[in-house]
C-alpha positions as CSV (number, residue, x, y, z in Angstrom):
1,X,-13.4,23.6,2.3
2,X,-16.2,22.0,4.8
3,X,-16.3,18.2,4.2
4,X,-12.5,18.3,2.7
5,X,-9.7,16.3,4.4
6,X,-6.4,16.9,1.6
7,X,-3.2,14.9,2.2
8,X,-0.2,15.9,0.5
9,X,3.0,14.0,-0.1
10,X,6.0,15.6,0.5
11,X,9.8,15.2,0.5
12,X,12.1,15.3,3.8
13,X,15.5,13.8,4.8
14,X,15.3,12.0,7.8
15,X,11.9,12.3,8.3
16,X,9.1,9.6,9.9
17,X,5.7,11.1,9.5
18,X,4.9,8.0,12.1
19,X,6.9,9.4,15.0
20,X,5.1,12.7,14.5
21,X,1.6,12.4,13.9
22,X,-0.8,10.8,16.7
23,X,-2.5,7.1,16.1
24,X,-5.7,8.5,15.7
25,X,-5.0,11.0,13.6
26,X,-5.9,10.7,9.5
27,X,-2.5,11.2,8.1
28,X,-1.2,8.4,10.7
29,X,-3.6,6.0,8.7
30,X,-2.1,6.3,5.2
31,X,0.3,3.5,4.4
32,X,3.9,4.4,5.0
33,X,5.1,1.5,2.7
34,X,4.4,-1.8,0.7
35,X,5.0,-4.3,2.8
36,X,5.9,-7.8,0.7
37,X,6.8,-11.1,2.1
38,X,7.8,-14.3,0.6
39,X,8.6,-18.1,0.8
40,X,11.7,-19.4,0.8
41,X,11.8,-23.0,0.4
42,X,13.5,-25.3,-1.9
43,X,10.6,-28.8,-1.0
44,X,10.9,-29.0,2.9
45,X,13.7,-27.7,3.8
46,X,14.1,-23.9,4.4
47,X,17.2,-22.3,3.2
48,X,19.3,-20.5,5.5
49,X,19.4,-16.8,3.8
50,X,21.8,-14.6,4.3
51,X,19.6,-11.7,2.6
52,X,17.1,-11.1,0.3
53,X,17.6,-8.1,-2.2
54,X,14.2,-6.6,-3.5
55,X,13.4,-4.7,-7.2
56,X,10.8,-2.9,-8.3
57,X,10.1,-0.9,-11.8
58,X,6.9,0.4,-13.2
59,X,7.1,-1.7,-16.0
60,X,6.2,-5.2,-15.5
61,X,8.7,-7.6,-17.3
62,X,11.7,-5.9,-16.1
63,X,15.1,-7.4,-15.1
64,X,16.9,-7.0,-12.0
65,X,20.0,-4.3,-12.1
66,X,21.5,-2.3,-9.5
67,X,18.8,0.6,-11.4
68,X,16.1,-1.5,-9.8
69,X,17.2,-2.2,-6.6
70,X,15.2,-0.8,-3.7
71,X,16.5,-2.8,-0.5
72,X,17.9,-5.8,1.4
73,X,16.7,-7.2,3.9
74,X,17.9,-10.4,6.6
75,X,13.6,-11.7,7.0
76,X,11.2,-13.1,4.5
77,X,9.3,-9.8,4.9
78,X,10.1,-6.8,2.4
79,X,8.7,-2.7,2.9
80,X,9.7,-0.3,0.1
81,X,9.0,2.6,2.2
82,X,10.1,5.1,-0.9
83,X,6.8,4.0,-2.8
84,X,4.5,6.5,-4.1
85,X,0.8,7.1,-3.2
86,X,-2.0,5.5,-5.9
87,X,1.4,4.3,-8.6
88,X,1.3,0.4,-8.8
89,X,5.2,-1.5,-8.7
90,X,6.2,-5.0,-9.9
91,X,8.4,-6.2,-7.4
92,X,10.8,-9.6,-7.8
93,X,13.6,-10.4,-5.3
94,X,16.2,-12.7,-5.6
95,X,18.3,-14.5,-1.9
96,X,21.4,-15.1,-1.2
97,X,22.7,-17.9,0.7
98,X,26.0,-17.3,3.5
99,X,28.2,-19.0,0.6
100,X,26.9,-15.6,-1.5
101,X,25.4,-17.6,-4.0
102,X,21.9,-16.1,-5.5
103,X,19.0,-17.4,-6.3
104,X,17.2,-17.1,-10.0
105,X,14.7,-14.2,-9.6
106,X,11.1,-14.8,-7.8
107,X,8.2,-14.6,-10.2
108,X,6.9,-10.9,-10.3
109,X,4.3,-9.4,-7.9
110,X,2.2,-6.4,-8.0
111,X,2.0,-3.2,-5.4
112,X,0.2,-0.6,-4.9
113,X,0.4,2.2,-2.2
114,X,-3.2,3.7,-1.3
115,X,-5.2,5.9,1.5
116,X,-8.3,3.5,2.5
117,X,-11.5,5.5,2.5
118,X,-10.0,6.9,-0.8
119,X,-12.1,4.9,-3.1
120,X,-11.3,7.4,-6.4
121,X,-7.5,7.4,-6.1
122,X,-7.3,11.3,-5.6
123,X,-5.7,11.5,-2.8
124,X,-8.4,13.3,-0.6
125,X,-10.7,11.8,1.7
126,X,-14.1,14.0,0.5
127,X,-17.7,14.0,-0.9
128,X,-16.2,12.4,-4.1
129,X,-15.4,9.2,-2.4
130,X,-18.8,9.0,-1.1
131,X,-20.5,9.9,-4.7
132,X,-17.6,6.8,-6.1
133,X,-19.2,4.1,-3.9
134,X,-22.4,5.2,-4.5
135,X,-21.9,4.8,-8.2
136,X,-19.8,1.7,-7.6
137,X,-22.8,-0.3,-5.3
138,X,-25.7,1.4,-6.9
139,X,-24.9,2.0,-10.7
140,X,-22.3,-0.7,-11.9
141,X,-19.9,2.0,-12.2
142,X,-16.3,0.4,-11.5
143,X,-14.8,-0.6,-7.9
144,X,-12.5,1.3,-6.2
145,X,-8.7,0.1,-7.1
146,X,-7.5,-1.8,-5.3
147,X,-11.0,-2.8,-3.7
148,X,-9.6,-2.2,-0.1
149,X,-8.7,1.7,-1.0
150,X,-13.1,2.0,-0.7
151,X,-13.4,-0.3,2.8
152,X,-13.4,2.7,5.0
153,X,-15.0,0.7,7.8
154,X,-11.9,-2.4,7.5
155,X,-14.6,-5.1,7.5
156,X,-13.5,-6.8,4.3
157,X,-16.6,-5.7,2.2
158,X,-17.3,-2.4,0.3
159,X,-20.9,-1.7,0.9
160,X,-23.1,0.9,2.1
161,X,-21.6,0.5,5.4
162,X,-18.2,2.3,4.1
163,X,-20.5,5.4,3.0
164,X,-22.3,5.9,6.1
165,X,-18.7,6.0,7.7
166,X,-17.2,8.3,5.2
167,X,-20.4,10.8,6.4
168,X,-19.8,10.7,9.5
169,X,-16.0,11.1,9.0
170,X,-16.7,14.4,7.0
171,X,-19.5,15.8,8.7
172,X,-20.2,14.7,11.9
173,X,-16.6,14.4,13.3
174,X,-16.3,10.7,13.3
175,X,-13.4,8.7,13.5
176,X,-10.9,8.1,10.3
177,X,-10.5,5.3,8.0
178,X,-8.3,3.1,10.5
179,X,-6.9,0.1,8.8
């Protein structure tokens, strides 16, 4: 279909869809992961960690079990790169120090996964995006969610600037949403 650019998830082992699709290309701009980072102090002093285990659930409220585990990792950064598209995680992580003792659970935070230039979570880049942030700056219908999925022009702002883009992306063979 003319104006159409579909994007569907799929299922591979050992597969990086960012070693085989080119920069500029639309399906190298959808987020691979959900990229988290963290503090870990205790006052001044920064704790020496040995790792940092990360959980996730659907359900916010949930306690951490082997269930909910999703990765390690040695840096105060965090990507859950098994994440689906548009589905929003709660994510807490515990550390451990070299002596293996863990910390108490972080407080809980939120994720999401989207395409930008997706503002109505379908995920398609089309003439219903457009329409969406027209009713969104125009008619108080509500924002895209999360905000940034309708910033197809990666200023910060969602205004009339993002549909003009979104045009030219479709129909005149502009570039992609690129952030």
């Amino acid at each position: 279909m003319i104006g159409t650019k579909a994007y569907q998830e799929r299922m591979f082992c050992n597969f990086s869809l960012s070693e085989r699709v080119p920069q500029d290309h639309f399906l190298g701009k959808v987020a691979e992961a959900v990229d988290l980072s963290f503090c870990a102090k205790v006052g001044e002093a920064s704790l020496r960690l040995h790792r940092a285990t990360g959980y996730r659930d659907t359900i916010p409220g949930f306690s951490r079990s082997l269930n909910y585990r999703v990765g390690f990792t040695t840096d105060t950064a965090f990507s859950d790169s098994t994440a689906q598209l548009w589905r929003t995680y709660d994510y807490l992580v515990t550390t451990t120090d070299f002596s293996g003792n863990e910390s108490s659970p972080s407080n809980e935070a939120a994720g999401i996964r989207y395409m930008t230039g997706d503002a109505n979570a379908d995920g398609v880049i089309d003439v219903g995006d457009i329409v969406y942030l027209i009713n969104y700056l125009f008619k108080t219908e509500p924002a895209p969610s999360p905000l940034p999925a309708g910033d197809a022009t990666c200023d910060g702002n969602v205004d009339v600037g993002d549909i003009v883009y979104l045009i030219n992306y479709l129909f005149k063979g502009g570039p992609p949403p690129s952030c």
